[in-house]
N, C-alpha and C positions, 0 to 999 in steps of 0.2 A: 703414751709416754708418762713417765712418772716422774714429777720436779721433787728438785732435792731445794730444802728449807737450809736457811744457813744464818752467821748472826754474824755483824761489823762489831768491832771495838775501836772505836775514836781514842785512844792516848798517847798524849805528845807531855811535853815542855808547858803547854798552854791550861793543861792538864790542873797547871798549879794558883790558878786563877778562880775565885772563887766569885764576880759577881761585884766585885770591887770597883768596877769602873761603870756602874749604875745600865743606863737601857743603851746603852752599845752593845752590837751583838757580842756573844761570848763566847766559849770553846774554841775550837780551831783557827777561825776568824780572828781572834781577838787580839792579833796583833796589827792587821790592820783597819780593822773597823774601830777599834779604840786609839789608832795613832800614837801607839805604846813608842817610843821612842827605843831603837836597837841598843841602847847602852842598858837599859832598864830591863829589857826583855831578856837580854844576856843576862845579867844579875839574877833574875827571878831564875832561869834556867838549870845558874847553877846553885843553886838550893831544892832542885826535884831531886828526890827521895822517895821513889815508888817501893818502899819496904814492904809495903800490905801486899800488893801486886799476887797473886795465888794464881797460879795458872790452872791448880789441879781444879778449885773452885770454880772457873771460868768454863770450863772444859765440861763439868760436873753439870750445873746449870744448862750446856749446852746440849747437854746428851739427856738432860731431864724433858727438856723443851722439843724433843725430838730433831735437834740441827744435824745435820750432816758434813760442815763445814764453819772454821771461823777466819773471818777476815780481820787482821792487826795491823794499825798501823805501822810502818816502815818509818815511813817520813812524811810530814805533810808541808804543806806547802813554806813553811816556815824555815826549811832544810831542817831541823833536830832529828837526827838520826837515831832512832830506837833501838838500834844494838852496836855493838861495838866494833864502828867499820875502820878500815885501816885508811881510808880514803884523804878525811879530814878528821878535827878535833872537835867539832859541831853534833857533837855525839853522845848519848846519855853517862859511856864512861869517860870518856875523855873529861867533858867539860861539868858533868853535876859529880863525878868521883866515886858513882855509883859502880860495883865493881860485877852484880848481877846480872847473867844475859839472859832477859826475859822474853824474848825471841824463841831462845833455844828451851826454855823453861816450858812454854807453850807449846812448841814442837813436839817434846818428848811427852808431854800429858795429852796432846789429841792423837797423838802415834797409838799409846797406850789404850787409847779408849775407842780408836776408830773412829776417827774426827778426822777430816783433810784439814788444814792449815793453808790459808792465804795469807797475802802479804798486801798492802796498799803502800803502792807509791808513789809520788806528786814530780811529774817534770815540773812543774813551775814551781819556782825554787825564790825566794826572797831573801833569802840570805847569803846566798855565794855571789861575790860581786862579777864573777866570769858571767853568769847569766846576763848581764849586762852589757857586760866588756869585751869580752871573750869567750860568745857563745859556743865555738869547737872546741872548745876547753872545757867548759862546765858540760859538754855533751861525754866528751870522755871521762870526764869523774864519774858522771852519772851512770854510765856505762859500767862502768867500773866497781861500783856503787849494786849496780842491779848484778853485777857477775858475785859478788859476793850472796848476794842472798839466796841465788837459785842455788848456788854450789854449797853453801854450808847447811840453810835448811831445808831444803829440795820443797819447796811450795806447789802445793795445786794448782795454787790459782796465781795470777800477779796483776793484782786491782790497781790500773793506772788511772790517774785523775790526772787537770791539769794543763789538758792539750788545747785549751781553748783559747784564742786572742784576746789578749787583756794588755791592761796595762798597769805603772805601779807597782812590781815593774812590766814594761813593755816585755811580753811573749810572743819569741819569733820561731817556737817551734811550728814545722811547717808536715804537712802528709807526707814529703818524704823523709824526712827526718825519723816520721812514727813507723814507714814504711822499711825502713833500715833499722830501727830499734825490734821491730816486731819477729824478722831474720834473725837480728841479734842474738835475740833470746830465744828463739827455735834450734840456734845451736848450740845454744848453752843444753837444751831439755826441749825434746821435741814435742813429749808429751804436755807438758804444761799449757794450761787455760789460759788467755786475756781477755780482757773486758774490750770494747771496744774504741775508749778508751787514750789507748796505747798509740792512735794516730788521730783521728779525727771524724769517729761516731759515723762511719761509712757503714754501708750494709754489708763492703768486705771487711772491714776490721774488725779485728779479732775473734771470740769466739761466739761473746754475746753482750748482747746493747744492755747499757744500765741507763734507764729511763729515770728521771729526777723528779719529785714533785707531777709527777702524772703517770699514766698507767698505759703499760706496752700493750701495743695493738694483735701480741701473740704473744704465745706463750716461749719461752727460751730453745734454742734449739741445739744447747747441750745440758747432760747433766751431770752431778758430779757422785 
């Protein structure tokens, strides 16, 4: 069998954080490992201005490197939605006024080049108060949320994180939950890949295990 080589792109909102808040972790974390305060974190938000953002360049480098596939942030855990969902206003254009879909900017350059395109997206969500409140509520946004992205940029892959119990806030997605989101999105696109992921890192769930900080006891058993 021959594995297909592929490359993550981590950018969010957090994106616009430069180190400023000394040895707290930083990047995607850095809203809660630095205790950023949600009024503050709004604010920084909305002054993101990914103008550089080149998708042809990302794509270029990826086909240099011999990838076969790139995975993009969607959303991370923070909810900032990276393209312009009709969902909420917690969104690159709604709330930074950025009017560029770099989603769909990406899409068209790995189309071009013969690149699959993934998407990552995070059920655990820190910013939607239903998470909390009114968890069959924020499961329907989200739903809602993932139907827009398989139907506008038809993804390869849809790299879920996120499923894990935590708290801060407390995570009550449960295996069936991931077990009815996983349906879900097989009728959206029967073809499309999930990581495992998507319910709760079972040896049934989804297509294939993403092993963290250690190394799989085999090698993948699909590819792309």
């Amino acid at each position: 069998m021959t594995r297909s080589a592929g490359v993550s792109v981590h950018f969010g909102a957090y994106s616009n954080y430069k180190g400023q808040y000394g040895t707290c972790r930083d990047a995607e974390w850095i809203k809660r490992q630095c205790n950023i305060k949600w009024n503050e974190y709004e604010a920084k938000a909305a002054t993101f201005n990914p103008a550089s953002f080149d998708a042809n360049a990302i794509v270029q480098l990826a086909k240099q490197a011999g990838q076969k596939y790139i995975v993009i942030t969607a959303k991370h855990h923070d909810g900032f939605a990276m393209w312009p969902t009709r969902v909420n206003r917690w969104n690159l254009r709604d709330h930074s006024g950025f009017t560029r879909d770099i989603l769909r900017e990406l899409k068209n350059a790995a189309t071009a080049n013969g690149i699959k395109l993934g998407v990552y997206y995070s059920i655990w969500d820190w910013h939607d108060p239903d998470f909390v409140s009114n968890f069959p509520a924020y499961v329907t946004k989200m739903t809602a949320q993932l139907q827009e992205l398989v139907t506008s940029y038809d993804p390869a892959v849809l790299w879920f994180d996120g499923e894990w119990t935590e708290s801060n806030p407390t995570n009550p997605w449960t295996a069936q939950n991931g077990e009815d989101l996983e349906r879900f999105i097989r009728g959206i696109s029967p073809q499309i890949i999930t990581n495992n992921r998507v319910v709760k890192r079972r040896p049934v769930d989804g297509e294939f295990g993403t092993p963290e900080q250690s190394l799989a006891s085999a090698p993948p058993s699909v590819q792309l």
